[in-house]
Biopython code that builds the backbone (N, CA, C, O; Angstrom):
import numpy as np
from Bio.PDB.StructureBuilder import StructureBuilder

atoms = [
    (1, "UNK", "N", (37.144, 221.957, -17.188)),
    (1, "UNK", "CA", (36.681, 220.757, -17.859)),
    (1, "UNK", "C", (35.681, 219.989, -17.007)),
    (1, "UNK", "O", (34.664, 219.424, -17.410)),
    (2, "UNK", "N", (36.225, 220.076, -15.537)),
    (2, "UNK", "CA", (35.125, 218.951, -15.386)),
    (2, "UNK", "C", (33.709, 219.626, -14.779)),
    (2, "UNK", "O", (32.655, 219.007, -14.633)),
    (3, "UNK", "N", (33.906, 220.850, -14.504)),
    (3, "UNK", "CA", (32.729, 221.964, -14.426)),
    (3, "UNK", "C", (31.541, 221.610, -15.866)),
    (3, "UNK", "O", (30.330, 221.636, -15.644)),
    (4, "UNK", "N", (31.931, 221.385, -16.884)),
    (4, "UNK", "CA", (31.327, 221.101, -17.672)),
    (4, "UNK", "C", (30.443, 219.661, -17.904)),
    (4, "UNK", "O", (29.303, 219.348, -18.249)),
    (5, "UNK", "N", (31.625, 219.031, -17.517)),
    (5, "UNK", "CA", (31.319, 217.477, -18.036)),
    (5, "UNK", "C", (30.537, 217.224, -16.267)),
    (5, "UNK", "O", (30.525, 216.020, -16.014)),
    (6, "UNK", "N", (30.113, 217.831, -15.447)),
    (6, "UNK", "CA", (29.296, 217.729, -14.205)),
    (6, "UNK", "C", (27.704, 218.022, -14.852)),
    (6, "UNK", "O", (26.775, 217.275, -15.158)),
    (7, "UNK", "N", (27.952, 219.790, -14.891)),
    (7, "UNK", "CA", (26.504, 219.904, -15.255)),
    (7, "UNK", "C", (26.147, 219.348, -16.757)),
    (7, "UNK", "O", (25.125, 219.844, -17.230)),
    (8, "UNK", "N", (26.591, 218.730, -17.290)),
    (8, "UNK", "CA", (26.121, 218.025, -18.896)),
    (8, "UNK", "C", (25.610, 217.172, -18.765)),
    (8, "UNK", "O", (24.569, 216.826, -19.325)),
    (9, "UNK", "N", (26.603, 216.289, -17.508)),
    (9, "UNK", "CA", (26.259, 214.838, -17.338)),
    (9, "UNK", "C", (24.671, 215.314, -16.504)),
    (9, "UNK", "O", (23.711, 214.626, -16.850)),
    (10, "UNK", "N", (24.511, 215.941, -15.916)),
    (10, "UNK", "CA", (23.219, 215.671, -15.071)),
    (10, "UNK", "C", (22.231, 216.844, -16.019)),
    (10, "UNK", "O", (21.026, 216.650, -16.179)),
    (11, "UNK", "N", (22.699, 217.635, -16.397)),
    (11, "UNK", "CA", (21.525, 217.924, -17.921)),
    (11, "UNK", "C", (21.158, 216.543, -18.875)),
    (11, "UNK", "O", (20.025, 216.167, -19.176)),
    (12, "UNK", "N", (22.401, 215.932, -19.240)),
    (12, "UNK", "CA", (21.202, 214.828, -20.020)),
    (12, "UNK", "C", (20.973, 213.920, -19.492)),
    (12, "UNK", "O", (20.409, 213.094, -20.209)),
    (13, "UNK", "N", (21.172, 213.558, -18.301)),
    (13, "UNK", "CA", (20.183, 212.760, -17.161)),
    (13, "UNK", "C", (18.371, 213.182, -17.329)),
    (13, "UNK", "O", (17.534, 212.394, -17.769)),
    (14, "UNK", "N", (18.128, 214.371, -16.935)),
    (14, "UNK", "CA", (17.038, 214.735, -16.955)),
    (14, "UNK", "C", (16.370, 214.659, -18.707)),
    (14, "UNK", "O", (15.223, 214.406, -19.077)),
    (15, "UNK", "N", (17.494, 214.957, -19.445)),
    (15, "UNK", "CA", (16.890, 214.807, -20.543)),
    (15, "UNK", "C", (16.493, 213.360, -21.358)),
    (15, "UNK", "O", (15.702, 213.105, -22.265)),
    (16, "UNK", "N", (17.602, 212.423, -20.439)),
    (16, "UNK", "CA", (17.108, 210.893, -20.513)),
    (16, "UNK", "C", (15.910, 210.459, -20.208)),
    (16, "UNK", "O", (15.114, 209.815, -20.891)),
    (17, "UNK", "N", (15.803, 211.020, -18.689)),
    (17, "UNK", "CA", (14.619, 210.426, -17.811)),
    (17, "UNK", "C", (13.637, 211.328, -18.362)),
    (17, "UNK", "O", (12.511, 210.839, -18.455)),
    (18, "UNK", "N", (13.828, 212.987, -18.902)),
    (18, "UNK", "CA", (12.053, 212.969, -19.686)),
    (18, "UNK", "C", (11.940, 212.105, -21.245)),
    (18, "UNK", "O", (10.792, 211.997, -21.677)),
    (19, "UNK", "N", (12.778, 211.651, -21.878)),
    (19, "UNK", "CA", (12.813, 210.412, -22.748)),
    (19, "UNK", "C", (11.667, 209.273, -21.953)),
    (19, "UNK", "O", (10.556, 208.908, -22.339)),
    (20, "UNK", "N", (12.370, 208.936, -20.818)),
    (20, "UNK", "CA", (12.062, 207.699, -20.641)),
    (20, "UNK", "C", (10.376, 207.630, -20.555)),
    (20, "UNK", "O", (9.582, 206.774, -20.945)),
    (21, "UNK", "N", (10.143, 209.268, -19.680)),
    (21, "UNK", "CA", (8.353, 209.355, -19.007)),
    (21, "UNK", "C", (8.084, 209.673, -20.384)),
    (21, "UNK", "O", (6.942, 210.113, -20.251)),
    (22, "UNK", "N", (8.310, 209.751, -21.494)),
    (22, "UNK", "CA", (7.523, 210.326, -22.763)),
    (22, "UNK", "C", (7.149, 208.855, -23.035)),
    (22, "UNK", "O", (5.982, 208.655, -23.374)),
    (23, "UNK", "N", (7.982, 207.795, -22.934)),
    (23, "UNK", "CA", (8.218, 206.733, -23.994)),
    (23, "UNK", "C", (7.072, 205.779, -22.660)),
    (23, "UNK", "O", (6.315, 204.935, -23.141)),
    (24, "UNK", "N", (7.041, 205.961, -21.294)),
    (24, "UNK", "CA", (5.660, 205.451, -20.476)),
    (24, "UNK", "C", (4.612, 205.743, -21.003)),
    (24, "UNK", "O", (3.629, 205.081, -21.333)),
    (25, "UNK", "N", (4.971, 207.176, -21.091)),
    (25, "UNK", "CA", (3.400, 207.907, -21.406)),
    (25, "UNK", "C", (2.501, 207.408, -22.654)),
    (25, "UNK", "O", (1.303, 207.174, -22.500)),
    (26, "UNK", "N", (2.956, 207.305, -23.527)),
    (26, "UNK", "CA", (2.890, 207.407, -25.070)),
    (26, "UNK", "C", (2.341, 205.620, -24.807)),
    (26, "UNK", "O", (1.400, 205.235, -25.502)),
    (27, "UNK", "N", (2.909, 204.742, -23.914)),
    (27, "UNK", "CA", (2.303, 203.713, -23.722)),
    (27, "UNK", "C", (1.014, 203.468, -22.642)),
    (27, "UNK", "O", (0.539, 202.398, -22.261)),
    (28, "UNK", "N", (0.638, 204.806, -22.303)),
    (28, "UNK", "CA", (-0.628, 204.729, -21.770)),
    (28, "UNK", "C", (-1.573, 205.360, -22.481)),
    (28, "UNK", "O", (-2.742, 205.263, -22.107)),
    (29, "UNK", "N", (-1.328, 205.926, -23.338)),
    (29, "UNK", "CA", (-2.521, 207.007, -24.261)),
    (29, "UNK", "C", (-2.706, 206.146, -25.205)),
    (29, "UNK", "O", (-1.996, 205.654, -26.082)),
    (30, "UNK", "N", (-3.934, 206.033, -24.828)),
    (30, "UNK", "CA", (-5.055, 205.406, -26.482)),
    (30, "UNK", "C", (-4.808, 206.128, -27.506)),
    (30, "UNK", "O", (-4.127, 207.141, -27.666)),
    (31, "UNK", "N", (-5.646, 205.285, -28.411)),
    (31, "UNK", "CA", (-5.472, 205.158, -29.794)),
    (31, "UNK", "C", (-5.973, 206.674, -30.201)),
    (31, "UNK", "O", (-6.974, 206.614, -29.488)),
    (32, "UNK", "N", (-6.065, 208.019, -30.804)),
    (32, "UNK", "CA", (-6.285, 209.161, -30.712)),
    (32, "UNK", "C", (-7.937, 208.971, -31.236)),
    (32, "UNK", "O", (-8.351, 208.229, -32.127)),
    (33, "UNK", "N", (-8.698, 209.895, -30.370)),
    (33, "UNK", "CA", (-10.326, 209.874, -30.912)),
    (33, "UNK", "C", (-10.419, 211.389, -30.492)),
    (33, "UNK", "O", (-9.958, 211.842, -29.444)),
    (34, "UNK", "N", (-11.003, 212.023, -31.345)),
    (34, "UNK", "CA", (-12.198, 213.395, -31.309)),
    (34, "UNK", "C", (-12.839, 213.320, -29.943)),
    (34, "UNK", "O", (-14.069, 213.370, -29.926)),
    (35, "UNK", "N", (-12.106, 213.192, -28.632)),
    (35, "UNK", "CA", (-13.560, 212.747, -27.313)),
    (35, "UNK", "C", (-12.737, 213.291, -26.650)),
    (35, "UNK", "O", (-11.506, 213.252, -26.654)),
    (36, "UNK", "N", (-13.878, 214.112, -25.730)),
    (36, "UNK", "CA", (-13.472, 214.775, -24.421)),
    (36, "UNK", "C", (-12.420, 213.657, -23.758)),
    (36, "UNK", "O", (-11.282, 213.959, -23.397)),
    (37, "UNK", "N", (-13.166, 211.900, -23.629)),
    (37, "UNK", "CA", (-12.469, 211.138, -22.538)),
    (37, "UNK", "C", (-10.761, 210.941, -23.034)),
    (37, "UNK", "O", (-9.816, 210.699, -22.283)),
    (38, "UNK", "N", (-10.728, 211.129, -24.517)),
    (38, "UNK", "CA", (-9.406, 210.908, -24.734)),
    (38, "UNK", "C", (-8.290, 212.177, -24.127)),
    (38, "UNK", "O", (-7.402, 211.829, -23.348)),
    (39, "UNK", "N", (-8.420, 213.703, -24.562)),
    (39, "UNK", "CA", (-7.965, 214.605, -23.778)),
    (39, "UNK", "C", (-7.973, 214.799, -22.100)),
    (39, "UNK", "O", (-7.029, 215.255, -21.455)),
    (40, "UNK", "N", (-9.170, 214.380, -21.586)),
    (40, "UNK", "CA", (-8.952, 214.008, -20.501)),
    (40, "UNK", "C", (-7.817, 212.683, -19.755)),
    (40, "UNK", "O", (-7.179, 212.755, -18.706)),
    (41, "UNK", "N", (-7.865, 211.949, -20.396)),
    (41, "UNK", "CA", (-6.691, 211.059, -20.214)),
    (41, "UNK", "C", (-5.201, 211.925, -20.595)),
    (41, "UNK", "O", (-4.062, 211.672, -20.202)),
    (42, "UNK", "N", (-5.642, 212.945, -21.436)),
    (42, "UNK", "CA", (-4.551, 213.019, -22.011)),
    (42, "UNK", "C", (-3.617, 213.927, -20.789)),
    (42, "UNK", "O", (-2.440, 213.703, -20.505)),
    (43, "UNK", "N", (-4.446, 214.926, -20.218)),
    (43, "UNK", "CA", (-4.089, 215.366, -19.118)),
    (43, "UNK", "C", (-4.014, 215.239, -17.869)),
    (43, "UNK", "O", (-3.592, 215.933, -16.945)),
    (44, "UNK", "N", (-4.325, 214.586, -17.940)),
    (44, "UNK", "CA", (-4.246, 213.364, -16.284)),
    (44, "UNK", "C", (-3.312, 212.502, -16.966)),
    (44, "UNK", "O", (-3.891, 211.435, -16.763)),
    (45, "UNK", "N", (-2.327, 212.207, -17.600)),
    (45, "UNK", "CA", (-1.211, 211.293, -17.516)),
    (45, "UNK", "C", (-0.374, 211.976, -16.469)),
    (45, "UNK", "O", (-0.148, 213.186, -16.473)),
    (46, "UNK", "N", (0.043, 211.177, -15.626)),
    (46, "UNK", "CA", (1.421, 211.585, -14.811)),
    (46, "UNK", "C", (2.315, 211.452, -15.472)),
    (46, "UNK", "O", (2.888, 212.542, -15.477)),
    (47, "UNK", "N", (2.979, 210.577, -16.239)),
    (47, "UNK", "CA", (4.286, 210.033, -16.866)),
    (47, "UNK", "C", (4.414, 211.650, -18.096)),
    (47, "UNK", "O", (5.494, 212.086, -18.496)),
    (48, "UNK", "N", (3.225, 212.173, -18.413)),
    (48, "UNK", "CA", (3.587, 212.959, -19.430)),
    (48, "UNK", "C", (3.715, 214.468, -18.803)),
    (48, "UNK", "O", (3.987, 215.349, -19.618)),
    (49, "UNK", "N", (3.518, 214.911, -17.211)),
    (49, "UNK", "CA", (3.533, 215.756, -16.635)),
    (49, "UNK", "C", (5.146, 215.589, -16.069)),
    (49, "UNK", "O", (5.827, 216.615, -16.072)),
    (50, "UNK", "N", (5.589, 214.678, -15.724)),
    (50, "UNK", "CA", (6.703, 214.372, -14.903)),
    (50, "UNK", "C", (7.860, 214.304, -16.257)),
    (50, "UNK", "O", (9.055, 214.437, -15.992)),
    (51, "UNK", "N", (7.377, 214.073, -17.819)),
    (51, "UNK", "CA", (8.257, 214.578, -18.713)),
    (51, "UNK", "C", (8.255, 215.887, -18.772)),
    (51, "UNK", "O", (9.367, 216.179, -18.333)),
    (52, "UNK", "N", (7.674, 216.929, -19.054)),
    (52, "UNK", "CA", (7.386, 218.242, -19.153)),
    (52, "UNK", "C", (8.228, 218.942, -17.843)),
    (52, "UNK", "O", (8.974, 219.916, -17.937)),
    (53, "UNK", "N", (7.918, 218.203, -16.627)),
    (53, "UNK", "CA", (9.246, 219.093, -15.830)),
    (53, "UNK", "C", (10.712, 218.696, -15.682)),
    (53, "UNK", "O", (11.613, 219.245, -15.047)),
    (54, "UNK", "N", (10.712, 217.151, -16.741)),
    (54, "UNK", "CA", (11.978, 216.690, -16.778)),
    (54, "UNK", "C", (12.698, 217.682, -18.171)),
    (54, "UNK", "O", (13.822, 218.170, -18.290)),
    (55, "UNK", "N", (11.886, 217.696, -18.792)),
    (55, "UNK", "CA", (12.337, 218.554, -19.994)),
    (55, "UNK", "C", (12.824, 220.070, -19.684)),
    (55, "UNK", "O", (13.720, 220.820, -20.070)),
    (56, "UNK", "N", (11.843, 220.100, -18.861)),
    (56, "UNK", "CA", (12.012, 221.930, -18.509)),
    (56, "UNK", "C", (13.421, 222.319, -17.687)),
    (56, "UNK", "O", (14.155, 223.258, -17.995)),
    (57, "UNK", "N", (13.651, 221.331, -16.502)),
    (57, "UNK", "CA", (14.860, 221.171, -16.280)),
    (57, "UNK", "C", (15.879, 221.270, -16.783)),
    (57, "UNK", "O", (16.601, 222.143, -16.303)),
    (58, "UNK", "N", (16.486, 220.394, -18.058)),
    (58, "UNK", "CA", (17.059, 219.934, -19.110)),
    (58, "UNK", "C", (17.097, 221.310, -20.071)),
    (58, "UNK", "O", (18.091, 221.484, -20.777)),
    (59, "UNK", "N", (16.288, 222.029, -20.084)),
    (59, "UNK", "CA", (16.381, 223.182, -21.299)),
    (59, "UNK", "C", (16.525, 224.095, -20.518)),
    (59, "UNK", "O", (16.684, 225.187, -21.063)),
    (60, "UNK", "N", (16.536, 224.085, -18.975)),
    (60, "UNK", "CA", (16.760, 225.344, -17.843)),
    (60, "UNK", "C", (18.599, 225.245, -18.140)),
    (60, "UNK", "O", (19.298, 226.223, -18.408)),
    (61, "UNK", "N", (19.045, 223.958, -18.019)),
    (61, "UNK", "CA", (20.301, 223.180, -18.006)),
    (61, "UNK", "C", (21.310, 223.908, -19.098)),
    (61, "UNK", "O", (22.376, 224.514, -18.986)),
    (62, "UNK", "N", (20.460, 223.555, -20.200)),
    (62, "UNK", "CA", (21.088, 223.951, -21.245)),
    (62, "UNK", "C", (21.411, 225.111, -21.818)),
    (62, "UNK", "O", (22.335, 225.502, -22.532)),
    (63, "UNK", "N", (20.070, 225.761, -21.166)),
    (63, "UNK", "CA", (20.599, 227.616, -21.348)),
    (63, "UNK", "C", (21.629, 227.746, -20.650)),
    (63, "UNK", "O", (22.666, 227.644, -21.305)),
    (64, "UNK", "N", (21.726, 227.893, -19.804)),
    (64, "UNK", "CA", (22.837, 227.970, -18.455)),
    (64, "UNK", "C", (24.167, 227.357, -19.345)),
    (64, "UNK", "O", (25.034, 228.230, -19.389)),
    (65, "UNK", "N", (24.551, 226.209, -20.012)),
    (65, "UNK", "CA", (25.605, 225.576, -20.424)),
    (65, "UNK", "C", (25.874, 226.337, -21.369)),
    (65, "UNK", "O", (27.066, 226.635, -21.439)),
    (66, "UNK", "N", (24.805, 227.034, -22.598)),
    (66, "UNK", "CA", (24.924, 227.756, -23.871)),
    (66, "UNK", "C", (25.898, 229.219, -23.606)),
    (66, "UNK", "O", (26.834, 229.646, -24.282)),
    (67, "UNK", "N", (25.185, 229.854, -22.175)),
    (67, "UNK", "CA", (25.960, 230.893, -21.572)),
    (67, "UNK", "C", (27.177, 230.943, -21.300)),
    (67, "UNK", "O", (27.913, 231.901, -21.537)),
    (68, "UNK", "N", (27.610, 229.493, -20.570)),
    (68, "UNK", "CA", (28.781, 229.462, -20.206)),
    (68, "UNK", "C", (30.050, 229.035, -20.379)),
    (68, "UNK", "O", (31.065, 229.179, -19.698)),
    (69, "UNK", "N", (29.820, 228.462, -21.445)),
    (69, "UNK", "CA", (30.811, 227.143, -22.286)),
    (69, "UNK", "C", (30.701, 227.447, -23.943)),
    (69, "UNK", "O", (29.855, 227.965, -24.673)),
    (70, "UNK", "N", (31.618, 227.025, -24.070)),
    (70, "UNK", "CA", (31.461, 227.086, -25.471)),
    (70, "UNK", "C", (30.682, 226.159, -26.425)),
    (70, "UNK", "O", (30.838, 224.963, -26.178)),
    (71, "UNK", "N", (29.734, 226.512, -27.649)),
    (71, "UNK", "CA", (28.706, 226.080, -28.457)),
    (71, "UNK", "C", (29.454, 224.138, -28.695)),
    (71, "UNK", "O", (28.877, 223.090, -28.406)),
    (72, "UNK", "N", (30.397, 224.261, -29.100)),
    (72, "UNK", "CA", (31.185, 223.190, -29.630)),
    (72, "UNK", "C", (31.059, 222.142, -28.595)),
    (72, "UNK", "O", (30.474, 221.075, -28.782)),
    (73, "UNK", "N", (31.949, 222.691, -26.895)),
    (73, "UNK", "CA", (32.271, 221.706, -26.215)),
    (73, "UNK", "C", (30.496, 221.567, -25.818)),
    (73, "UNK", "O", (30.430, 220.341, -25.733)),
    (74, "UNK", "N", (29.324, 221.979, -25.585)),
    (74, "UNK", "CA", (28.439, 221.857, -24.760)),
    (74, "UNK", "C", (27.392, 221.281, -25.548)),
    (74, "UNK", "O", (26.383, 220.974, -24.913)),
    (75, "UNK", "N", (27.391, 221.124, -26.420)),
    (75, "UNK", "CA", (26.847, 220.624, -27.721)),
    (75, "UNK", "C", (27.136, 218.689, -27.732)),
    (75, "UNK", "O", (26.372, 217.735, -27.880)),
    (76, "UNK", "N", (28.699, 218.825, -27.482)),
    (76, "UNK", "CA", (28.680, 217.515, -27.561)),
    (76, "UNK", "C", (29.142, 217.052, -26.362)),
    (76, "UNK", "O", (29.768, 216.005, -26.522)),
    (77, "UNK", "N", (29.074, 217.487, -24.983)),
    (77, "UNK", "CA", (28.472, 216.940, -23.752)),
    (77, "UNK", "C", (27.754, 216.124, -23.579)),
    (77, "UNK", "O", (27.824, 215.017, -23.046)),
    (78, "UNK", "N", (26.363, 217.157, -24.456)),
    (78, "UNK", "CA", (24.789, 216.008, -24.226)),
    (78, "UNK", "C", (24.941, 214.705, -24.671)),
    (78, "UNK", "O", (24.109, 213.863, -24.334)),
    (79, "UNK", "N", (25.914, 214.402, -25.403)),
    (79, "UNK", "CA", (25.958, 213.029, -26.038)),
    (79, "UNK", "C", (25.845, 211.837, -25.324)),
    (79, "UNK", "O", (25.458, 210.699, -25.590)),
    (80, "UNK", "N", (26.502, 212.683, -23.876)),
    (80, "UNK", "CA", (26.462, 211.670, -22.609)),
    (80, "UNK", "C", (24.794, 210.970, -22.495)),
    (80, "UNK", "O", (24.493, 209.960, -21.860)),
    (81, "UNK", "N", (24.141, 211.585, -23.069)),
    (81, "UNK", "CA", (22.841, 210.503, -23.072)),
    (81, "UNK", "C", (22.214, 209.710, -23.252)),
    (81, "UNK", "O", (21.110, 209.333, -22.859)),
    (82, "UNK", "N", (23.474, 209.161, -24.383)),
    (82, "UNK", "CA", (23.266, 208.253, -25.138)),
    (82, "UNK", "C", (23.522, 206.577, -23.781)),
    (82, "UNK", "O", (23.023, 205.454, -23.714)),
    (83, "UNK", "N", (24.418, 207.253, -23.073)),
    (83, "UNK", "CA", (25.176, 206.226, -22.087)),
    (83, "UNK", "C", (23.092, 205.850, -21.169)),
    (83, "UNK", "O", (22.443, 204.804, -21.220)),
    (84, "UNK", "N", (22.716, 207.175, -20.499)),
    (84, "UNK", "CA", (21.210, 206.927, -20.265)),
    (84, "UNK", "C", (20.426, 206.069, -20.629)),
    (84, "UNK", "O", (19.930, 205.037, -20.176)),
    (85, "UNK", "N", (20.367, 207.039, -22.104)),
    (85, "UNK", "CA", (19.468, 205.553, -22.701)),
    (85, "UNK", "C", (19.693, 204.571, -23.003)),
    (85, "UNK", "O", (18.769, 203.780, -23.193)),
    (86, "UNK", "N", (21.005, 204.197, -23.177)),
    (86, "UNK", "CA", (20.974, 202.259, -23.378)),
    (86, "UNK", "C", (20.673, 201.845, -22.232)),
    (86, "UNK", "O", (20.144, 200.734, -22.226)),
    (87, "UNK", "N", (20.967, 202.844, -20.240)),
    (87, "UNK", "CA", (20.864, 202.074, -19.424)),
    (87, "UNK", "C", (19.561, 202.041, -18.957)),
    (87, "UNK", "O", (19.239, 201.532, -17.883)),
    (88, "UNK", "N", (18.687, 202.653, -19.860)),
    (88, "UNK", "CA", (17.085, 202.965, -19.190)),
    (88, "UNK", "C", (16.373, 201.721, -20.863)),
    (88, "UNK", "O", (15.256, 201.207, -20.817)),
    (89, "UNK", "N", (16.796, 201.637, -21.396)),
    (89, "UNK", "CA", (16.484, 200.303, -22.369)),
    (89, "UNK", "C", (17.232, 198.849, -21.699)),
    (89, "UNK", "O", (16.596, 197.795, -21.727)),
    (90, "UNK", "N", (18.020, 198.880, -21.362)),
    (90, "UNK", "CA", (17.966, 197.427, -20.762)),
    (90, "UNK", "C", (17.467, 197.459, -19.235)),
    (90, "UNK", "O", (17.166, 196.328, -18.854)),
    (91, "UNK", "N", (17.368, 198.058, -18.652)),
    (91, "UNK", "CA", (16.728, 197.852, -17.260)),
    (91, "UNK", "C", (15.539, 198.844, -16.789)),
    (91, "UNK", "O", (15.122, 198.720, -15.637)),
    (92, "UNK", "N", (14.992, 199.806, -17.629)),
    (92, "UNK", "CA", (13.608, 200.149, -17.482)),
    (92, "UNK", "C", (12.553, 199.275, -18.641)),
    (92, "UNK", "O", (11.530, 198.811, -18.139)),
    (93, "UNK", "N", (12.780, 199.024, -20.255)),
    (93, "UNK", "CA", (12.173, 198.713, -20.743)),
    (93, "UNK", "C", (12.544, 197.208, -21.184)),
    (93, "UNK", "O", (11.757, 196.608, -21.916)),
    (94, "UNK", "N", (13.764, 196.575, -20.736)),
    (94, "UNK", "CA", (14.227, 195.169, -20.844)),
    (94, "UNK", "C", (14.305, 194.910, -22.026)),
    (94, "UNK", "O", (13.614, 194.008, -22.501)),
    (95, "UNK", "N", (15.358, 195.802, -22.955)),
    (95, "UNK", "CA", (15.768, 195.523, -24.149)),
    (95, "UNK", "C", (17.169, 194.985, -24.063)),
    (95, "UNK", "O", (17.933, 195.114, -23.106)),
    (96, "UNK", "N", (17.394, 194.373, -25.180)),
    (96, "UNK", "CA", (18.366, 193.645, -25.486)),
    (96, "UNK", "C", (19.097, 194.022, -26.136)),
    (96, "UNK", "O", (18.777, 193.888, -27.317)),
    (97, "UNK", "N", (20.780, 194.851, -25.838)),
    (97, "UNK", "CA", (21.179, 195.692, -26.314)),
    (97, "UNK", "C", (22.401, 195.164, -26.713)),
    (97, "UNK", "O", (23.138, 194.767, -25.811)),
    (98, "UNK", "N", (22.941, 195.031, -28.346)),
    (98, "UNK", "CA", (23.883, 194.181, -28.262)),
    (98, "UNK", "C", (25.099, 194.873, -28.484)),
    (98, "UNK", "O", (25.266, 195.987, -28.981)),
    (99, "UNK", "N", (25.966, 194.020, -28.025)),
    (99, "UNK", "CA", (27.733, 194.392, -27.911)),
    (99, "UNK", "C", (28.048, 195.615, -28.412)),
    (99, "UNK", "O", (28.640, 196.492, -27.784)),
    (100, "UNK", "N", (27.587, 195.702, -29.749)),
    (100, "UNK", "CA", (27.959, 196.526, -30.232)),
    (100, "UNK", "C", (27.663, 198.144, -30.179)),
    (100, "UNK", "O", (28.455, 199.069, -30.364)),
    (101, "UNK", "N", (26.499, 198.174, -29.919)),
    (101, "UNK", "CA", (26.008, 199.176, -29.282)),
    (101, "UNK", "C", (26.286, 199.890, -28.157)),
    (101, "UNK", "O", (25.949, 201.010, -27.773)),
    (102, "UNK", "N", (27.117, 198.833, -27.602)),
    (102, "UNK", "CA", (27.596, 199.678, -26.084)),
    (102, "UNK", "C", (29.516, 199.676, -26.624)),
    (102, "UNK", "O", (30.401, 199.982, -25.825)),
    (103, "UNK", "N", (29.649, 199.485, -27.312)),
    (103, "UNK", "CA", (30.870, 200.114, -28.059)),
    (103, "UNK", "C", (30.910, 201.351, -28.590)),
    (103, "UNK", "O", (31.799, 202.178, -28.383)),
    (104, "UNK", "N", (29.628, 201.538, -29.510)),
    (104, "UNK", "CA", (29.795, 202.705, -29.738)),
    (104, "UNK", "C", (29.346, 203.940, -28.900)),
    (104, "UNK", "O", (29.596, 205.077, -29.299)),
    (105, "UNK", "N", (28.719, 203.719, -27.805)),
    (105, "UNK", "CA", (28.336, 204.663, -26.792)),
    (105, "UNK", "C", (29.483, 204.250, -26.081)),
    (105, "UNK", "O", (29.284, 204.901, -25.055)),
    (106, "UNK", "N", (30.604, 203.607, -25.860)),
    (106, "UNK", "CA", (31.679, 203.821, -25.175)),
    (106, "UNK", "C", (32.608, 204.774, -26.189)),
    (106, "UNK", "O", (33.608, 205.352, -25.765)),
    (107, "UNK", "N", (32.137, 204.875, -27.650)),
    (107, "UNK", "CA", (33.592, 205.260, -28.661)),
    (107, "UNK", "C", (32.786, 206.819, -28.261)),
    (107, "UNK", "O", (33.594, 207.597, -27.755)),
    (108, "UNK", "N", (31.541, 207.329, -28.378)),
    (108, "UNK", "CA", (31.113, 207.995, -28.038)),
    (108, "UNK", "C", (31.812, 208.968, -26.897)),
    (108, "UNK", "O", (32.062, 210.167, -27.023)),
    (109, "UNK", "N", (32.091, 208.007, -25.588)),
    (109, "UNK", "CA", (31.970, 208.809, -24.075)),
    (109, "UNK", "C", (33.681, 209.450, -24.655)),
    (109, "UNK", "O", (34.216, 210.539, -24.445)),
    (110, "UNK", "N", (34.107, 208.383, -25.338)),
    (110, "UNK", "CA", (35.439, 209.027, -25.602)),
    (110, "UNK", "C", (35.876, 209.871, -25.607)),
    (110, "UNK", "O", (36.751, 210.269, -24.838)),
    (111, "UNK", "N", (35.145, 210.672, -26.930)),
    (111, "UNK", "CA", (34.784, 211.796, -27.718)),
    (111, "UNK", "C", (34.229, 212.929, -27.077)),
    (111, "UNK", "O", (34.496, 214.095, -27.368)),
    (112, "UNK", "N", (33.402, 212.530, -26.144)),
    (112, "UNK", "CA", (33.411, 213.681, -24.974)),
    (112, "UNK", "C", (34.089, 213.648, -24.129)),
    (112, "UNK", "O", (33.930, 214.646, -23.426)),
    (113, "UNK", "N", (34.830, 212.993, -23.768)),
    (113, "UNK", "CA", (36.080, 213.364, -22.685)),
    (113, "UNK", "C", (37.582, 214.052, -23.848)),
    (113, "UNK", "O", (38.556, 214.582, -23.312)),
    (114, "UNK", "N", (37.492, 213.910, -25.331)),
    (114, "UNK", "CA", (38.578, 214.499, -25.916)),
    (114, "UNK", "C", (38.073, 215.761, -25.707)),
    (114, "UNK", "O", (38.824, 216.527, -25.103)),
    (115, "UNK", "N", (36.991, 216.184, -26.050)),
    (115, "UNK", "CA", (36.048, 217.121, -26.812)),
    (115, "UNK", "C", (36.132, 218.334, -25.610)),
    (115, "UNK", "O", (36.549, 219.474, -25.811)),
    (116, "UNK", "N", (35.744, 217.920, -24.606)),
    (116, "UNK", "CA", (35.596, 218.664, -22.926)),
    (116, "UNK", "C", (37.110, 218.945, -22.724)),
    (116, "UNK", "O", (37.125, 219.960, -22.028)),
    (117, "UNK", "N", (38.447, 218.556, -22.983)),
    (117, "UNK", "CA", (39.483, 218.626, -22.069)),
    (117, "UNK", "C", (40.347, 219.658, -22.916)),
    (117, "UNK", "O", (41.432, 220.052, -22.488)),
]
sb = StructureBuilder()
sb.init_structure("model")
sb.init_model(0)
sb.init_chain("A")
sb.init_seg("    ")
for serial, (resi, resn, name, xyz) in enumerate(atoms, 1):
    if name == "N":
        sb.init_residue(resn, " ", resi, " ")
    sb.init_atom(name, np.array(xyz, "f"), 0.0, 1.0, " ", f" {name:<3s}", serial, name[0])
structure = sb.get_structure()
């Protein structure tokens, strides 16, 4: 069990944090135009290079979990990401996340600790 709920938790870590560089990125890329300068920006973003190896990670992660665990329990592991992103919305992007929301990503973590054991 907790072989699982280790590498899940740090598979959707990475799959949080390439969330998070998509959701930078996407706030540095202009408005879309037909122009060399826009593709050029587009590939010179760091935030959207540093998603692409956060992702790649994350789907390296997940093969590896698909192999070794069962479809059911590893499936709803990742859910643990949800815990990520509320904590990368209130203290990377300073959202305001109310009560309730962190109830149900607690009714959530639940459900993967029934789900895993």
């Amino acid at each position: 069990m907790w072989k699982i709920l280790i590498i899940g938790t740090i598979q959707a870590a990475f799959l949080s944090v390439g969330q998070v560089f998509l959701k930078l990125a996407l706030n540095q890329i202009e408005t879309f135009s037909f122009s060399w300068k826009w593709f050029v920006s587009l590939l010179t973003n760091w935030w959207l290079a540093a998603m692409g190896v956060s992702f790649t990670i994350a789907g390296l992660m997940w093969v590896y979990m698909l192999k070794n665990f069962q479809f059911s329990v590893a499936y709803s592991v990742t859910s643990i990401a949800y815990i990520f992103g509320m904590l990368a919305a209130v203290y990377i992007f300073h959202e305001t996340v109310p009560i309730t929301r962190w109830i149900g990503v607690g009714l959530i973590v639940l459900g993967v600790f029934l789900i895993a054991k």
